[in-house]
Phi, psi and omega in degrees: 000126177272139208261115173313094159325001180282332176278013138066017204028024199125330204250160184284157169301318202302321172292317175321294212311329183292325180288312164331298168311333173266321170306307164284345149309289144332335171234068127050038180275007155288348177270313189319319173290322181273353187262349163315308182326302140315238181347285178328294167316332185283309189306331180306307194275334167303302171333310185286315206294320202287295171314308183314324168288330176281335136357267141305346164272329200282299154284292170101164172331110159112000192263172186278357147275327179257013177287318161300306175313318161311298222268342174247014180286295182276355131302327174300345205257145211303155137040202191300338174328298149343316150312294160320284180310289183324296206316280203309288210305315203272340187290330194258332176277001156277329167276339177269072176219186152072214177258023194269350212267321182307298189297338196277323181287324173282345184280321178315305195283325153317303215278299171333278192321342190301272190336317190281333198289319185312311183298317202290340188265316193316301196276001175271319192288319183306300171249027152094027164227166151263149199301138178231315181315164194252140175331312200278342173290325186287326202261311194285302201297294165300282195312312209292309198299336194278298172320309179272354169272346196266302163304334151297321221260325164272332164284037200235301166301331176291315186279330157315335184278297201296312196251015203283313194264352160284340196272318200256342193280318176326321195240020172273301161350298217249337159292309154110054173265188190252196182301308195311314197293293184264051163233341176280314154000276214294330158335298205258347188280296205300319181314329198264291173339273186316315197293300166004294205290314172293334163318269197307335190271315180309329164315309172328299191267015190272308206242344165321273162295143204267111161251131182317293211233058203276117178258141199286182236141084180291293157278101199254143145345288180313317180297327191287301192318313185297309184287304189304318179275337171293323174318307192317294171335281165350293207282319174310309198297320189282336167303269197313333150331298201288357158211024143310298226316123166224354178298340171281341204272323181272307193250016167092220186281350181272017185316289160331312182279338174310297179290342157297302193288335166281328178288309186310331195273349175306289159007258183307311166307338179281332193278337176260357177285310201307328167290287185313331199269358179281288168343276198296345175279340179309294181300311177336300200276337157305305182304336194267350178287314189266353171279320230256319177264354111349295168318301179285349198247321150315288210287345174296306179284336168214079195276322170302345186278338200256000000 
């Protein structure tokens, strides 16, 4: 029987939060956070070739889906960063054509999984375990497989972000539904949106970290905690761009690559508080499982003391 993580193994949140602070203090998760960031940048432009190829089989060259997506893809992302990302997207989506698209997608998807290896060691430290899987399971099986499921799960979410509201006026139309239809819509695009993204983070901590007896969790604490503070981040961050922004002014042209690498520790930081906020409840409820079979195993042994 899987035991909810919502009960919180016992503990009040207040108690949670403490333990969770001191866990992260102990596993250095501000270092931790910067060097996911690194892997993440190196992992960024394989990553795009590999959706932009994917793409291609999906759309095909030229079409009006995957030309928005190229082009509002790299909106999303803070401040001048964004600039970057679009530049990079059209240069690599002109190399990902002919007869180069097949190797371009594997060579893509290899290069892209490094960012999950990165995750898959981050969340073993998070969660108090060692690497055991043999290299070609960690790597091939877990990265690469996470890397094409993540990668589905955000072309999945985009278009629903991008194209979500031509999608409910198209079949409000074509149905002859009303005003009601498409406000129930925007309703059910955005539940799909949000479920997409806990969806990725549960894989995430589902197949990531090598846990003996790992139990599914569509919606886990952690997983909420993890979307919310990357949402927060995100939105904070682009606030303090916008009436902040000084990174061109101190580091030049690298400004852009400075602010892709502060979203990204944003990132890596939402995803690993969210493994410590799993973790530790996790560890609650074994301790709190073995103090209850103490219990019974005294009162077995002295039914008169108890």
């Amino acid at each position: 029987m899987t035991v909810s993580l919502w009960k919180l193994g016992g503990l009040t949140p207040l108690q949670l939060m403490k333990r969770i602070w001191k866990q992260m203090d102990e596993d250095d998760v501000a270092i931790r956070s910067a060097a996911l960031s690194y892997y993440f940048l190196l992992a960024l432009f394989p990553l795009l070739l590999f959706l932009v190829t994917l793409l291609g089989f999906l759309a095909g060259p030229g079409s009006q889906l995957r030309n928005t997506l190229l082009t509002d893809l790299g909106r999303l992302m803070p401040g001048s960063a964004s600039e970057l990302v679009s530049k990079t997207l059209s240069q690599v989506s002109s190399a990902a054509s002919g007869s180069k698209l097949i190797f371009g997608l594997l060579a893509a998807l290899w290069a892209a999984s490094s960012g999950m290896s990165a995750i898959v060691s981050t969340l073993n430290v998070a969660y108090r375990v060692r690497e055991t899987r043999s290299w070609l399971k960690s790597r091939f099986v877990v990265a690469v497989g996470l890397t094409i499921a993540l990668s589905l799960l955000v072309l999945a979410a985009l278009t629903l972000v991008l194209f979500g509201g031509q999608i409910g006026e198209a079949v409000a139309i074509k149905m002859g539904l009303g005003a009601a239809f498409t406000l129930a819509w925007k309703i059910v695009q955005w539940s799909l949106i949000i479920f997409f993204m806990l969806l990725a983070f549960a894989m995430v901590y589902y197949f990531a970290p090598n846990l003996e007896d790992p139990a599914w969790y569509w919606i886990s604490p952690g997983a909420v905690v993890g979307l919310f503070l990357w949402i927060v981040g995100s939105l904070g961050f682009r606030v303090y761009l916008h009436y902040f922004n000084s990174y061109s002014a101190t580091y030049g042209s690298l400004g852009a690559v400075i602010i892709l690498m502060l979203w990204f520790y944003l990132t890596g930081a939402a995803i690993i508080i969210g493994a410590e906020v799993n973790s530790q409840i996790g560890h609650a409820t074994e301790e709190k499982k073995q103090r209850e079979d103490r219990a019974r195993t005294l009162q077995w042994r002295h039914p008169a003391a108890a």
